[in-house]
TORDREN-691170 format. One line per 8 residues: for each residue x, y, z of N, C-alpha, C. Coordinates in nm, 2 decimals. Example, Ala and Ser with C-alpha at 12.3 -4.5 7.8 and 13.67 -1.06 7.14 Angstrom:
2
1.32 -0.57 0.78 1.23 -0.45 0.78 1.32 -0.33 0.78 | 1.28 -0.22 0.71 1.37 -0.11 0.71 1.29 0.00 0.79
% end
This chain:
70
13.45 14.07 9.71 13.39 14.10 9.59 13.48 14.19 9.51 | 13.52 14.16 9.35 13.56 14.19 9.31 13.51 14.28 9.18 | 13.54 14.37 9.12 13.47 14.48 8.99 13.56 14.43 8.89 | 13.54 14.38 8.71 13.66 14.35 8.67 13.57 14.41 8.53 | 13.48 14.42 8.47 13.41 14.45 8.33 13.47 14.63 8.40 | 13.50 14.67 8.27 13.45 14.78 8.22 13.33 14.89 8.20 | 13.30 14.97 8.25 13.14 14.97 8.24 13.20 15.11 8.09 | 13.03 15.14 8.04 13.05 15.26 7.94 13.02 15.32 8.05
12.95 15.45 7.96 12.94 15.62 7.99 12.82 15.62 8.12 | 12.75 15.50 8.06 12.61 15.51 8.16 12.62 15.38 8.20 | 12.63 15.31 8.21 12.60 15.15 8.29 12.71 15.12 8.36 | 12.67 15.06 8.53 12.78 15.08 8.59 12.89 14.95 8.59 | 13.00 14.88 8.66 13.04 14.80 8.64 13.00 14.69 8.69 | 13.01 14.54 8.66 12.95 14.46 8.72 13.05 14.37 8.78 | 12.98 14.36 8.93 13.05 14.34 9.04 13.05 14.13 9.01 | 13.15 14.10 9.06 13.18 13.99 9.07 13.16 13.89 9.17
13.09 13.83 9.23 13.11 13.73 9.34 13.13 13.60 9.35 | 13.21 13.56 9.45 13.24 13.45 9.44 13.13 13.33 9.55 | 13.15 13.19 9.56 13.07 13.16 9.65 13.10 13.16 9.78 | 13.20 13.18 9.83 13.25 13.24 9.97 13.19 13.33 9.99 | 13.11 13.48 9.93 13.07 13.62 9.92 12.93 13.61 9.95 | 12.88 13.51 9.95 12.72 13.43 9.98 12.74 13.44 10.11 | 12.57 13.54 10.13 12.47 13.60 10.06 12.51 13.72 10.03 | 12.45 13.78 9.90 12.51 13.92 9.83 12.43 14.02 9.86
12.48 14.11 9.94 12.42 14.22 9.92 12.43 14.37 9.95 | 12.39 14.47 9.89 12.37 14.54 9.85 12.33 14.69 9.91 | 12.43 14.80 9.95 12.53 14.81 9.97 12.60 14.78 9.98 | 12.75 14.70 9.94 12.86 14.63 9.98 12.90 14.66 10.12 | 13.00 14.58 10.17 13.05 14.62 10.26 13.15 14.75 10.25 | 13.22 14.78 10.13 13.29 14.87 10.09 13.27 15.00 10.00 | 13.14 14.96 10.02 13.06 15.10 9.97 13.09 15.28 10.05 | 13.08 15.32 9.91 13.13 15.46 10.00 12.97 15.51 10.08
12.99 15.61 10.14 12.87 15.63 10.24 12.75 15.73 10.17 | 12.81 15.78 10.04 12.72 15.89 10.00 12.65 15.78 9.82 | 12.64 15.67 9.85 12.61 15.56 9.79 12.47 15.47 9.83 | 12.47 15.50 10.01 12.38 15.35 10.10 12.24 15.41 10.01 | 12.18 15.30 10.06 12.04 15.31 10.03 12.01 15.20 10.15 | 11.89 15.13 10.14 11.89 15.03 10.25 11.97 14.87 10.19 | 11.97 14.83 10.30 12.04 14.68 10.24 11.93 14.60 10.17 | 11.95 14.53 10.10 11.86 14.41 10.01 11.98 14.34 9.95
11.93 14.19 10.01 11.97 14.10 9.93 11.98 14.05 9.80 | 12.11 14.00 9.74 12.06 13.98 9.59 12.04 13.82 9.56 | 11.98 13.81 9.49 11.99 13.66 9.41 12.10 13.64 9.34 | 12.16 13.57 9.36 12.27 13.55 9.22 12.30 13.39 9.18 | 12.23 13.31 9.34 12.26 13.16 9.29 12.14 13.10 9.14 | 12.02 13.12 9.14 11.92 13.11 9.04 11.95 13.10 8.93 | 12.02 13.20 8.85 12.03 13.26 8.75 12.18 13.29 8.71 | 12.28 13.30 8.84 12.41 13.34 8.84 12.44 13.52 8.76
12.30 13.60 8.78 12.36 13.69 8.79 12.20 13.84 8.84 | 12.18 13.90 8.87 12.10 14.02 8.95 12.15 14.14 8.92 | 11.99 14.21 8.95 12.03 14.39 8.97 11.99 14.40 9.09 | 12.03 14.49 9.14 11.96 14.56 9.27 11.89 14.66 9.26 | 11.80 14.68 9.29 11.62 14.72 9.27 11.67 14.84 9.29 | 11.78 14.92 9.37 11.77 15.06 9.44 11.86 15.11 9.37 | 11.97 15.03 9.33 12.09 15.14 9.25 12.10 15.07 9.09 | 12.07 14.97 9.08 12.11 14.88 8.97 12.24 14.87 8.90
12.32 14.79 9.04 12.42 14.74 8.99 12.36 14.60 8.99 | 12.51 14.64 8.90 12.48 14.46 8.84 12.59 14.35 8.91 | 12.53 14.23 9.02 12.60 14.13 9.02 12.60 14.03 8.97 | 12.76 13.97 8.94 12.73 13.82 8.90 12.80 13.72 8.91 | 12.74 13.60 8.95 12.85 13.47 9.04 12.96 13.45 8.90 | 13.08 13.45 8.97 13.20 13.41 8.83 13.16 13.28 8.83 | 13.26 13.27 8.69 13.24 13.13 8.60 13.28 13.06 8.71 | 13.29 12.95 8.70 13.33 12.80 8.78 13.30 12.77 8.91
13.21 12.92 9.00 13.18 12.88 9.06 13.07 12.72 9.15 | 13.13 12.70 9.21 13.03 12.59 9.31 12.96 12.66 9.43 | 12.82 12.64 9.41 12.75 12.72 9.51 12.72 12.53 9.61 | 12.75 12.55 9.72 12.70 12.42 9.80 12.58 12.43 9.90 | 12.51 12.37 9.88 12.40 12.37 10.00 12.28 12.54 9.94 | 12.25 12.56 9.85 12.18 12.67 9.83 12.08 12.59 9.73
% end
């Protein structure tokens, strides 16, 4: 998972996934520890992009991805 937008002063950056990264969720694996909340899954195939109910970041599948079998 990759971060590449810019975020402003208040909104945080929006995290990138690819379809290898499937299923997304939240805490990342590389989250720092003073961050966790519980894990939940995100949606991101539906729509190609989610918040997470607990922190409200924002994910979203990159362009060109191919999601298979979802």
């Amino acid at each position: 998972m990759t971060s590449a937008a810019k975020p402003s002063s208040t909104e945080q950056p929006t995290i990138f996934v690819e379809a290898k990264d499937l299923p997304v969720y939240c805490p990342g694996p590389h989250a720092p520890l003073w961050s966790m909340h519980p894990r939940v899954y995100i949606e991101v195939v539906k729509t190609g992009k989610a918040l997470c109910p607990y922190c409200g970041a924002a994910y979203q599948l990159k362009d060109g991805e191919h999601v298979h079998g979802h």
